[in-house]
N, C-alpha and C positions, 0 to 999 in steps of 0.2 A: 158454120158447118152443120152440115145436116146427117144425120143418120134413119133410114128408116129399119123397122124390124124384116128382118129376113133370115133365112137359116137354107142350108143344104138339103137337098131330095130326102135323106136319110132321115134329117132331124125336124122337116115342113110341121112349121106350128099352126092350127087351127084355132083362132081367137074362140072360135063358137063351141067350143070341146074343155072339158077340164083338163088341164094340164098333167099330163102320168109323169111325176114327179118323181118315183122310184125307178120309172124306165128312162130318164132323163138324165138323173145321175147314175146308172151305171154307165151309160155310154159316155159318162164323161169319167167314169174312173176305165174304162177301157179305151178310152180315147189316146192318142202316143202322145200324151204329156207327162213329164218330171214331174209329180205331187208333190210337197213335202211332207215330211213322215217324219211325226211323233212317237210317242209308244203306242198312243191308240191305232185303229186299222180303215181308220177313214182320211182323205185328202183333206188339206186344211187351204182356208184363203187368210193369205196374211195380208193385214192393214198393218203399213209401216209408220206411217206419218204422223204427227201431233198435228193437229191445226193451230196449236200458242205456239209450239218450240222448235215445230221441226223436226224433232228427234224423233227416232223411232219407238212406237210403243209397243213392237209385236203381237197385237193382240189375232188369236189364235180364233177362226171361227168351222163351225161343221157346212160343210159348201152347201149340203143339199136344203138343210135348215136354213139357212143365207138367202136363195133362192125360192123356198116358198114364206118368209116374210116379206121380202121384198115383192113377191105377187101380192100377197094378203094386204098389203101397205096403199100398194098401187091403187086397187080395188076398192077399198073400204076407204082410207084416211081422202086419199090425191084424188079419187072419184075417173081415175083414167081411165079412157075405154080405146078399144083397139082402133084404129084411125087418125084418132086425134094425135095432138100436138102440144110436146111439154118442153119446155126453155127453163134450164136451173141455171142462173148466174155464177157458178160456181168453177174452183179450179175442178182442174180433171184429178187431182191427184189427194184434195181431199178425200174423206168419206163423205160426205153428199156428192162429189163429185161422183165415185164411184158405184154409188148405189144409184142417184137419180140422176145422172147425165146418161149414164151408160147402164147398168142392169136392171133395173126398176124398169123406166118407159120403154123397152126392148123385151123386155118379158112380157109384160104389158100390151105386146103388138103397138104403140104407139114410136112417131115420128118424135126423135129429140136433135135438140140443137145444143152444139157447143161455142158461146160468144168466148173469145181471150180479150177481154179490154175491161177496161172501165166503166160504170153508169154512165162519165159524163165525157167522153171521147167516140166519136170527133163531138158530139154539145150531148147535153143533159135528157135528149130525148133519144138516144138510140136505142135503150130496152124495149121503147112503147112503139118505134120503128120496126125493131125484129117481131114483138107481136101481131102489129099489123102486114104485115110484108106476110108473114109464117102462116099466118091466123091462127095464133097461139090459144089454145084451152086453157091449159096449165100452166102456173109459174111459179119458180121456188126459190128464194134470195134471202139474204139476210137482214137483220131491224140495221144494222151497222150502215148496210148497203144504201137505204132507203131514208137515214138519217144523212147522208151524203148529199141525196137528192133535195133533201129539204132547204138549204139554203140557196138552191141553183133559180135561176127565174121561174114562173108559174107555167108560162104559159106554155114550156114545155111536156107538162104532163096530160095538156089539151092537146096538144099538133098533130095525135093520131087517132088514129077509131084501132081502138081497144073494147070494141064491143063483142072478137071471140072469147076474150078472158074470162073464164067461169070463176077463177079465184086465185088469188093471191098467197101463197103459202110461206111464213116466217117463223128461220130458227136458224141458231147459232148466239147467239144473245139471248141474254131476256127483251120482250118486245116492252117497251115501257108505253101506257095508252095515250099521253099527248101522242105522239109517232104513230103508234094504228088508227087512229083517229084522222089523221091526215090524209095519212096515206087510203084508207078507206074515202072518206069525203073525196079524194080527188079523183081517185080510178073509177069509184062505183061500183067495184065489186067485191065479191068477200072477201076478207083478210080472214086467214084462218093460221092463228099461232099453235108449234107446235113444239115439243122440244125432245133432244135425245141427246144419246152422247157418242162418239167414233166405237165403243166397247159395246153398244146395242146395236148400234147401225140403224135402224128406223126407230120411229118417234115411241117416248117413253110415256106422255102426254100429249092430248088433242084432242077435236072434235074428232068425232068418226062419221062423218054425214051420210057416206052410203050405205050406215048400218040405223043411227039416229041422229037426224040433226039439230043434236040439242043447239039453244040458245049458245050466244058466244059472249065473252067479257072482257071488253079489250082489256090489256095487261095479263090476260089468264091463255094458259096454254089449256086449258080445259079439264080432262081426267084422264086417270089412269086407262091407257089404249088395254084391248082384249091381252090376256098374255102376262101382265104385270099386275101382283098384287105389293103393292104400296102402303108404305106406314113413315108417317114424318116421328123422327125421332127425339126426343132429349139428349144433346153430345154428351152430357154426364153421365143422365144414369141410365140412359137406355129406354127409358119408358116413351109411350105415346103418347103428344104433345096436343093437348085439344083445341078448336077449334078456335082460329086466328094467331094461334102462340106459334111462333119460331123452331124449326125443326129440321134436321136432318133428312132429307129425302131419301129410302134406301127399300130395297125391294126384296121382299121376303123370296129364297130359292125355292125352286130349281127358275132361272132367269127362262123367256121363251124362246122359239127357235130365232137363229141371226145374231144372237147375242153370243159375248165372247165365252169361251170355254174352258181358256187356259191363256198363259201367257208363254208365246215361244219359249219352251226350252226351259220354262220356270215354275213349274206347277206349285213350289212352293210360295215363291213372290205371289204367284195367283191368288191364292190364298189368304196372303198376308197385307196383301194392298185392296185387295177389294172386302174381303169378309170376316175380319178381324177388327174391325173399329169400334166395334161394342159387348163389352164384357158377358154381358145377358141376352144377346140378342144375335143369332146366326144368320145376318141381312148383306144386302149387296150394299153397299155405299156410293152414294152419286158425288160423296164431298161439294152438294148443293142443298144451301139452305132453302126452303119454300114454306110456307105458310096454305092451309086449306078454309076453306069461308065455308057460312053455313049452310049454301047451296051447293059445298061438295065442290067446286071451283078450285084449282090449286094455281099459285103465284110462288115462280120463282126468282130467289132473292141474289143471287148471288153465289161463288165458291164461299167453302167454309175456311178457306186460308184469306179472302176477300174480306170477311168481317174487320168491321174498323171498331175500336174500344176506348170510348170518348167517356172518362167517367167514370166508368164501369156499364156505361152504355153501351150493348152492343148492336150496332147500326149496320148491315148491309149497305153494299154499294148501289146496287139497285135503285134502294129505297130514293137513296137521296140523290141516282142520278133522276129519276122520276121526276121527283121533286124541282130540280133544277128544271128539270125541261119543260115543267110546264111553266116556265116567264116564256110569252109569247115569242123571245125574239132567240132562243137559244133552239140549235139546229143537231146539234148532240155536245155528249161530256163524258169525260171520264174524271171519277171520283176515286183518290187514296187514302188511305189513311199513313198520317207524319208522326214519328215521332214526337213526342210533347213529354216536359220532363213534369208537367203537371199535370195532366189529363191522359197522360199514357198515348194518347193519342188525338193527331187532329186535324180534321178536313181538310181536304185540298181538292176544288176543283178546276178541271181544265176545260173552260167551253168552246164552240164554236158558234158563231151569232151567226145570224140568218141576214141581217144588215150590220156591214160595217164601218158604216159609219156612226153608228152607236156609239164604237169603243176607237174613236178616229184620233182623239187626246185623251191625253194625262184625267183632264177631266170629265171626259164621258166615260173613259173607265171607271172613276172612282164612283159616279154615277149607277151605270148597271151595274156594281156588283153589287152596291148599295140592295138594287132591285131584286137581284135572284137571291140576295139573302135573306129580305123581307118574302119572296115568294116560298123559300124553303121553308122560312120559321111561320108559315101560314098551315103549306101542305104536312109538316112532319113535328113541327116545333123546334124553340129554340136551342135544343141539345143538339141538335142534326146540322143547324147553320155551319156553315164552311168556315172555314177562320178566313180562306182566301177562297176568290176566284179570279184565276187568271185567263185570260182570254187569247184564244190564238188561231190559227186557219185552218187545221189540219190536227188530226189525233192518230198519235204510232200504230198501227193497226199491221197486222200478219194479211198475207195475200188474200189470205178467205176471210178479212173482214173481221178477225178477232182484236179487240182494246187488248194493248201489252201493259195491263196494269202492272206489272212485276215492275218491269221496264219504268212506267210513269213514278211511281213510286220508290223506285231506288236512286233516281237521278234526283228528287224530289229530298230525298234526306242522305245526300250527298255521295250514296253508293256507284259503284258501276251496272251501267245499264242490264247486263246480260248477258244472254245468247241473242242475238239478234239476226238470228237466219234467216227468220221468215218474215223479216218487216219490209215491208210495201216502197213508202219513203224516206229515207234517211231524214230529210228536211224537218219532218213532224220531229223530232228527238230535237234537234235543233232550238224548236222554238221552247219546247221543255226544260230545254237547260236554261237558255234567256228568261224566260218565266222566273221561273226558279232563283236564278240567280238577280234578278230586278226584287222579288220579293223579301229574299235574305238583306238587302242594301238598303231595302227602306226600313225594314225591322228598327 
């Protein structure tokens, strides 16, 4: 489905003009719609949706603010320009859906599409299809997405001329670099990782290329975008954590325009969930760990409810799904951490192979796991090695492409799965419990 930019005689937008942004929103607050109304005296856009739970997370944003980041984003990050052509794989009903399916490439003057399917329905080349067929510029999907793709045959990612694609844009995960790597090498065009979260609405990190375009490192979302001033934290004592050390990601207030303001109806929860996490320090919290290199680069690791405590080692999931990923033959994984009544905690991964005939018997599994263990204890060392890795087709994933580690991990040490609203396949959960329960039997 296609949508191009258009608007009524009243509102006729001129790409070649700056956009009068105050004259914009008041016709939209004169406009005959319902607002919703806070105590404050501006309309609000409410984002209902989690992308993990489903649930709703009320977050409260200022419209007119909303609308010139997402110009600012467009412009500067996405490099869109008025005519062209941008395809975000995404639902409509996330927040990437709604910012870059629908208000972003529309504010933008650009033509957007929205696909409802799959990467690999009806086969594994229909994204590269809709780019060629559209002559797509822009495209915006997730590593989750893209790691899907990676076990499907090759030579679907040859079958079209994808030569309007100026770049490639990933987030919703961490992008781990075997996976941009691939995916770079196959398409030939940029990969450009970025990352935010549904309470920002545009990216928090990233190149800015139509501002500077720095060098790029695969596994790195890049730096902190104009707007956000950033400090990775100590979860203890608050302090800043120097360079390559593990830290808290969280962003020194007043947050920039687009970002949430309040939480419906809760200005105290507001408060208390987002800028109370640190005794000494009055910061926004991302409850994501990252690490910054000495080129100023930053790498994100993971939630900070995600850390696995092997030891007293604390290991992000990230690290060691990386790790896993780079044995040539693994196509994605999701890492938990188990219960262990001696180590507090301890690895468990779930991969998908790229050939499976790999893991066709009893003894080709015992085989590759043999290998992604010796690959972990290569990339990360022996503390990091999995206790298990079980191998399966498919990983629990929410409709927009999110791992339900909750989920992997409570069925994993015998819990009930969850909320399971928003998961894609039933069938993945399935093979989790098989896993699971083959691995307890041989113990």
């Amino acid at each position: 489905m296609l949508f191009k930019r258009g608007l009524d005689e009243d509102m006729a937008w001129n790409p070649a003009r700056d956009v009068d942004w105050d004259t914009l929103r008041a016709r939209h607050m004169d406009a005959n719609v319902e607002p919703v109304w806070l105590e404050s005296t501006d309309p609000s856009y409410i984002l209902y949706t989690s992308g993990t739970t489903g649930k709703p997370k009320g977050v409260q944003r200022d419209t007119g603010g909303y609308a010139v980041a997402l110009a600012a984003s467009m412009k500067h990050i996405y490099t869109g320009q008025a005519g062209e052509t941008m395809f975000t794989s995404s639902d409509i009903g996330w927040v990437v859906g709604h910012s870059y399916i629908v208000y972003g490439p529309l504010i933008a003057g650009m033509t957007t599409i929205i696909y409802e399917g799959l990467p690999i329905r009806p086969d594994p080349g229909i994204w590269w299809k809709i780019v060629q067929d559209n002559q797509v510029n822009i495209m915006f999907t997730s590593p989750t997405a893209v790691r899907v793709l990676k076990k499907q045959p090759p030579e679907y990612l040859t079958k079209y001329d994808v030569s309007s694609l100026r770049s490639l844009y990933l987030a919703g995960e961490p992008l781990d670099e075997p996976t941009a790597r691939w995916i770079a090498d196959a398409l030939k065009v940029n990969i450009i990782d970025n990352y935010w979260q549904t309470e920002t609405g545009w990216p928090i990190l990233s190149s800015v290329p139509a501002i500077e375009d720095s060098p790029r490192k695969f596994g790195s979302p890049g730096f902190a975008v104009y707007g956000f001033d950033l400090k990775l934290l100590d979860e203890r004592t608050g302090l800043e954590v120097g360079t390559s050390e593990k830290g808290v990601l969280t962003a020194v207030p007043p947050l920039p325009p687009g970002c949430l303001t309040t939480v419906w109806g809760d200005d105290k929860r507001f408060v208390n969930t987002y800028f109370s996490n640190f005794e000494n320090a009055l910061v926004y919290s991302s409850f994501d760990w990252a690490t910054q290199d000495a080129d100023g680069y930053y790498f994100i690791l993971g939630r900070t409810d995600d850390v696995i405590n092997v030891a007293g080692h604390r290991l992000g999931t990230r690290e060691i799904e990386e790790a896993v990923s780079a044995h040539p033959n693994v196509a994605e994984v999701a890492v938990v951490g188990v219960h262990d009544e001696v180590k507090g905690q301890a690895v468990m991964a779930f991969a998908v192979v790229k050939d499976a005939s790999r893991v066709a018997t009893p003894e080709a599994v015992a085989a590759m796991e043999k290998e992604v263990m010796a690959t972990v204890d290569k990339e990360l060392g022996a503390i990091a090695r999995p206790a298990r890795v079980c191998f399966v087709t498919l990983l629990p994933k929410t409709r927009s492409g999110k791992l339900l580690r909750r989920s992997i991990q409570a069925l994993a040490e015998g819990r009930e799965a969850g909320d399971l609203t928003t998961l894609d396949d039933p069938s993945a959960l399935e093979q989790i419990k098989a896993a699971v329960a083959s691995w307890k039997a041989g113990k």
